[in-house]
N, C-alpha and C positions, 0 to 999 in steps of 0.2 A: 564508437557508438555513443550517443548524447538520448538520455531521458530529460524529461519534464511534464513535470507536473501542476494540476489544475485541479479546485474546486473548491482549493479552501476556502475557508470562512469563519463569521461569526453566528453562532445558532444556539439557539434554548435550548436548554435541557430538555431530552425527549422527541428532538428534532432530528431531521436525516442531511444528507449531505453525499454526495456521490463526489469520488475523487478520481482522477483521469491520469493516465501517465501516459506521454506519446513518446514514440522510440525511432530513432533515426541514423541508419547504418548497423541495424542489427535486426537479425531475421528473427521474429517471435517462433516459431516454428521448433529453434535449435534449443532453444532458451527455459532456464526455471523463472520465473517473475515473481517479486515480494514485495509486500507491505511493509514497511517499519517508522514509527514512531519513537518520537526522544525527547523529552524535556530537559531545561540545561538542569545538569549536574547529575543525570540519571544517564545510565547507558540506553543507547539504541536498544531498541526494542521488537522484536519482529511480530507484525501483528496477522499476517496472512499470509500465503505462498501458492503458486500453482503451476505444475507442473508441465513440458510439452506433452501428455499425456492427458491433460488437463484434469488431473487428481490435484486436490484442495487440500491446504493445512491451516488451519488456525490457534490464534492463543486463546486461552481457555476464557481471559476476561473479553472476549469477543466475540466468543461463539454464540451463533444463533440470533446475534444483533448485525453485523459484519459479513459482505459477500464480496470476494472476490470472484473477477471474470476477466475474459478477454477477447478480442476481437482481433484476428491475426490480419484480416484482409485489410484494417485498420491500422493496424503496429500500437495499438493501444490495448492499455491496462485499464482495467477499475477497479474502485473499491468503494462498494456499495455500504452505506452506514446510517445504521436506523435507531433508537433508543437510544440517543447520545446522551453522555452524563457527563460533569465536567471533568470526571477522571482521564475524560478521551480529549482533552485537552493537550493538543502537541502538536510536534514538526512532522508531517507528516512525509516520508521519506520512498519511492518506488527504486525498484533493487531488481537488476539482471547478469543472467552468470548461462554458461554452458551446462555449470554441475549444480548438481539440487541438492542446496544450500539450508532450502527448507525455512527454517526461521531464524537462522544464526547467520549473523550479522559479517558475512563471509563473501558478501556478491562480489564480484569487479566491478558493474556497472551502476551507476548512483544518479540519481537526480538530484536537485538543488532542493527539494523542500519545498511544501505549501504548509500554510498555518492553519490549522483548525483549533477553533477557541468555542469552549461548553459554557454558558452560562449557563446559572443556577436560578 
Protein backbone atom coordinates (compact mmCIF):
# COMPACT_ATOMS: atom_id res chain seq x y z
CA UNK A 1 0.00 0.00 0.00
CA UNK A 2 1.51 3.72 -0.92
CA UNK A 3 -0.08 6.92 0.88
CA UNK A 4 0.50 10.52 -0.18
CA UNK A 5 -0.27 13.35 0.67
CA UNK A 6 -1.29 16.93 -0.43
CA UNK A 7 -2.27 20.45 0.66
CA UNK A 8 0.54 21.72 2.40
CA UNK A 9 1.44 25.04 2.63
CA UNK A 10 2.32 28.48 3.78
CA UNK A 11 -0.66 30.34 5.72
CA UNK A 12 -1.31 33.10 8.36
CA UNK A 13 -2.15 32.81 11.40
CA UNK A 14 -6.03 32.08 11.66
CA UNK A 15 -6.11 30.64 8.21
CA UNK A 16 -7.35 27.12 7.03
CA UNK A 17 -5.86 24.71 4.89
CA UNK A 18 -7.37 21.30 3.90
CA UNK A 19 -5.00 18.31 3.71
CA UNK A 20 -5.44 15.19 1.36
CA UNK A 21 -3.99 11.73 1.56
CA UNK A 22 -4.67 9.39 -1.40
CA UNK A 23 -4.12 5.61 -0.96
CA UNK A 24 -3.22 3.09 -3.49
CA UNK A 25 -3.42 -0.90 -3.04
CA UNK A 26 -5.25 -0.47 0.17
CA UNK A 27 -8.93 -0.87 0.77
CA UNK A 28 -10.11 2.22 3.09
CA UNK A 29 -13.04 0.09 4.07
CA UNK A 30 -10.67 -2.56 6.24
CA UNK A 31 -8.62 0.31 7.58
CA UNK A 32 -8.18 2.89 10.91
CA UNK A 33 -6.66 6.30 8.92
CA UNK A 34 -4.53 8.94 11.02
CA UNK A 35 -3.22 12.30 11.30
CA UNK A 36 0.14 12.87 12.65
CA UNK A 37 2.42 15.68 12.77
CA UNK A 38 6.27 16.21 13.95
CA UNK A 39 8.71 18.68 14.10
CA UNK A 40 12.37 17.79 14.14
CA UNK A 41 13.50 16.93 17.39
CA UNK A 42 10.00 16.33 18.86
CA UNK A 43 8.24 12.93 18.59
CA UNK A 44 5.46 12.30 15.92
CA UNK A 45 2.46 13.33 17.05
CA UNK A 46 -1.06 12.04 16.38
CA UNK A 47 -3.22 14.70 15.72
CA UNK A 48 -6.69 12.79 14.41
CA UNK A 49 -7.86 9.34 13.54
CA UNK A 50 -10.98 7.71 12.09
CA UNK A 51 -12.19 4.59 12.30
CA UNK A 52 -13.73 1.98 9.44
CA UNK A 53 -16.80 2.70 11.44
CA UNK A 54 -15.99 6.15 10.90
CA UNK A 55 -15.93 7.07 14.82
CA UNK A 56 -13.30 10.23 15.09
CA UNK A 57 -10.55 10.84 17.71
CA UNK A 58 -8.78 13.82 18.18
CA UNK A 59 -5.87 15.56 20.24
CA UNK A 60 -7.16 17.88 22.55
CA UNK A 61 -4.92 20.92 21.04
CA UNK A 62 -6.93 20.40 17.92
CA UNK A 63 -10.20 19.82 18.84
CA UNK A 64 -12.87 21.79 17.49
CA UNK A 65 -10.37 23.73 15.12
CA UNK A 66 -9.39 20.16 13.08
CA UNK A 67 -11.91 17.71 10.97
CA UNK A 68 -11.08 14.79 9.93
CA UNK A 69 -12.96 12.69 6.93
CA UNK A 70 -12.92 10.48 4.32
CA UNK A 71 -14.10 9.37 1.10
CA UNK A 72 -13.84 5.67 0.55
CA UNK A 73 -15.20 5.71 -3.19
CA UNK A 74 -12.14 8.08 -3.49
CA UNK A 75 -9.32 6.12 -1.40
CA UNK A 76 -8.85 9.53 0.25
CA UNK A 77 -8.26 11.01 3.63
CA UNK A 78 -8.70 14.60 4.82
CA UNK A 79 -7.85 16.71 7.26
CA UNK A 80 -9.85 19.65 7.49
CA UNK A 81 -7.88 22.74 9.34
CA UNK A 82 -9.16 25.99 10.53
CA UNK A 83 -7.87 28.61 13.23
CA UNK A 84 -4.26 27.88 12.37
CA UNK A 85 -1.63 29.20 14.90
CA UNK A 86 1.99 28.63 14.33
CA UNK A 87 2.03 25.98 16.85
CA UNK A 88 0.42 23.73 13.94
CA UNK A 89 3.48 24.27 12.28
CA UNK A 90 4.76 20.80 11.07
CA UNK A 91 5.32 17.74 8.87
CA UNK A 92 2.31 16.76 8.34
CA UNK A 93 2.18 13.01 8.24
CA UNK A 94 -1.33 10.36 7.09
CA UNK A 95 -1.09 6.90 8.69
CA UNK A 96 -3.01 3.38 7.91
CA UNK A 97 -3.22 0.15 9.59
CA UNK A 98 -5.88 -2.73 9.83
CA UNK A 99 -5.96 -2.25 13.90
CA UNK A 100 -6.99 1.04 15.36
CA UNK A 101 -4.11 2.41 16.43
CA UNK A 102 -6.03 5.63 17.39
CA UNK A 103 -3.38 8.32 17.87
CA UNK A 104 -0.29 6.38 18.67
CA UNK A 105 2.07 6.40 16.37
CA UNK A 106 1.83 2.43 15.62
CA UNK A 107 0.44 2.46 11.89
CA UNK A 108 2.14 0.25 9.24
CA UNK A 109 1.29 2.47 6.53
CA UNK A 110 2.90 6.01 6.17
CA UNK A 111 3.11 8.68 3.69
CA UNK A 112 6.12 10.84 2.92
CA UNK A 113 4.84 14.11 4.49
CA UNK A 114 3.56 17.64 3.47
CA UNK A 115 4.70 20.76 5.10
CA UNK A 116 2.49 23.05 6.70
CA UNK A 117 4.08 26.34 8.03
CA UNK A 118 1.85 29.11 10.53
CA UNK A 119 2.85 32.39 10.38
CA UNK A 120 2.45 34.79 12.92
Amino acid sequence: GRLVESGGGVVQAGGSLRLSCTASGLNFDDLTMGWFRQVPGKEREGVAAIDLWGVTIYANSVKGRFTISNDNAKNTLYLQMKSLTPEDTAMYYCAADRRDWQLLPEYTYWGQGTQVTVSS
